[in-house]
C-alpha positions, 0 to 999 in steps of 0.5 A: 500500500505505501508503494501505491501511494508513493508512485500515485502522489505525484501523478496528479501533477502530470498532464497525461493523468489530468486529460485522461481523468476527462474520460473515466474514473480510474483507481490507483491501481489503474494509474500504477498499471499505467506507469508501469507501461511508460518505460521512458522518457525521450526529447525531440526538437522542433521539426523532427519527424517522430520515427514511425515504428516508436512504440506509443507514447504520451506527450509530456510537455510542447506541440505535435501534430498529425500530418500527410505530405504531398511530393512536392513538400506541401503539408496538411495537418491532420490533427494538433497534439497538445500535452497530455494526449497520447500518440499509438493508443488509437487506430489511427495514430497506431497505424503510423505510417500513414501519417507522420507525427512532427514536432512543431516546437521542442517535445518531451514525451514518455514512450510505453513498452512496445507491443501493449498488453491487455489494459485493465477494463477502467483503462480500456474505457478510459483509453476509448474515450480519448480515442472517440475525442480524437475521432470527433477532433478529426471530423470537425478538421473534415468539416472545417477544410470542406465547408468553412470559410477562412473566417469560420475555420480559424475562429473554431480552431482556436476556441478548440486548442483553447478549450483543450488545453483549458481542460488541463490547466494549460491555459487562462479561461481568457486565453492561451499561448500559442507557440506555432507560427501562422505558416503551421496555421496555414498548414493545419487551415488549409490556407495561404500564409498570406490569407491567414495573416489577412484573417487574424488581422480581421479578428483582431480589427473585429475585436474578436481576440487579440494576439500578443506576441504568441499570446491569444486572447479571446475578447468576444467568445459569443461572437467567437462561438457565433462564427465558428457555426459548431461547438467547439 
């Protein structure tokens, strides 16, 4: 019992224990369970693309994101990866090389033993939820390059990164750091650098949010949520 509760005091303080708490009600045993799984801890700096056949992990601290390529070196982002959220333990981030999973700023992650066992039934739950949240992410990006204009698309993916990191404690009910540049913007929008700048610049004359430095705050969430056309 005092093993359990040495290893289970300082999870609280881990960003992977607090976004996965979202989705289910877990035991201490089931969070010895987990770190037992989470085998090491491993850097990568910015731009650096994630090797493929890495066993998964969960990010500890800074950016990712799922992306395709075409030939000709242009890139849609598929999804954002922000702290706390796990790479491998879902279908589609399992299948890696299908995507690339890239380093947008530099990125500690703890990697879990290769080949995962069987999870127990709290975890197994716990773990679908966070996959069905990436599914639903996924589909509003779907919805967001399909149907949106520039206007509306930016505006829904900044309440979602707010609102993401906001359920971690990574942000300010007012606001976020947002530590990518408009080219990684243009890339996830799919957009132009020059048709992002113009939108920012709009929201901002609007009074919608301001932007200081790579600080963003919202000034008009209503009027944000209004444009988005879609909960974020």
């Amino acid at each position: 019992m005092l093993a359990v509760a040495a290893v289970a005091q300082p999870l609280a303080d881990r960003n992977y224990v607090r976004r996965l708490r979202r989705y289910g009600v877990l035991k201490e045993e089931d969070w010895v369970e987990l770190e037992t799984l989470l085998i090491r801890t491993e850097t990568y700096a910015a731009n650096r693309v994630v090797e493929a056949d890495s066993p998964p992990f969960f990010l500890v601290s800074g950016w990712a994101c799922l992306s395709r390529s075409l030939g000709d070196g242009r890139r849609q982002i598929l999804a954002f990866l922000l702290p706390g959220e796990g790479v491998g333990f879902d279908l589609l981030t399992r299948n890696r090389p299908s995507v690339d999973v890239v380093a947008l700023t530099p990125l500690k992650v703890r990697h879990a033993k290769q080949g995962l066992p069987t999870l127990s039934e709290r975890l197994s739950r716990v773990f679908a939820g966070a996959a069905a949240a990436q599914q639903s992410r996924l589909l509003d990006q779907i919805v967001r390059l399909g149907r949106q204009t520039a206007y509306e698309r930016m505006a829904h993916l900044l309440l979602e990164l707010h609102g993401r990191l906001l359920e971690i404690g990574e942000a300010r009910p007012e606001g976020f750091h947002l530590p990518v540049k408009q080219e990684v913007l243009a890339d996830a929008l799919g957009l132009s650098l020059v048709h992002v700048n113009r939108t920012l610049q709009q929201l901002r004359r609007e009074r919608r949010i301001e932007v200081r430095g790579a600080q963003v705050v919202i000034l008009d969430r209503p009027a944000l949520e209004a444009v988005a056309g879609q909960r974020p």
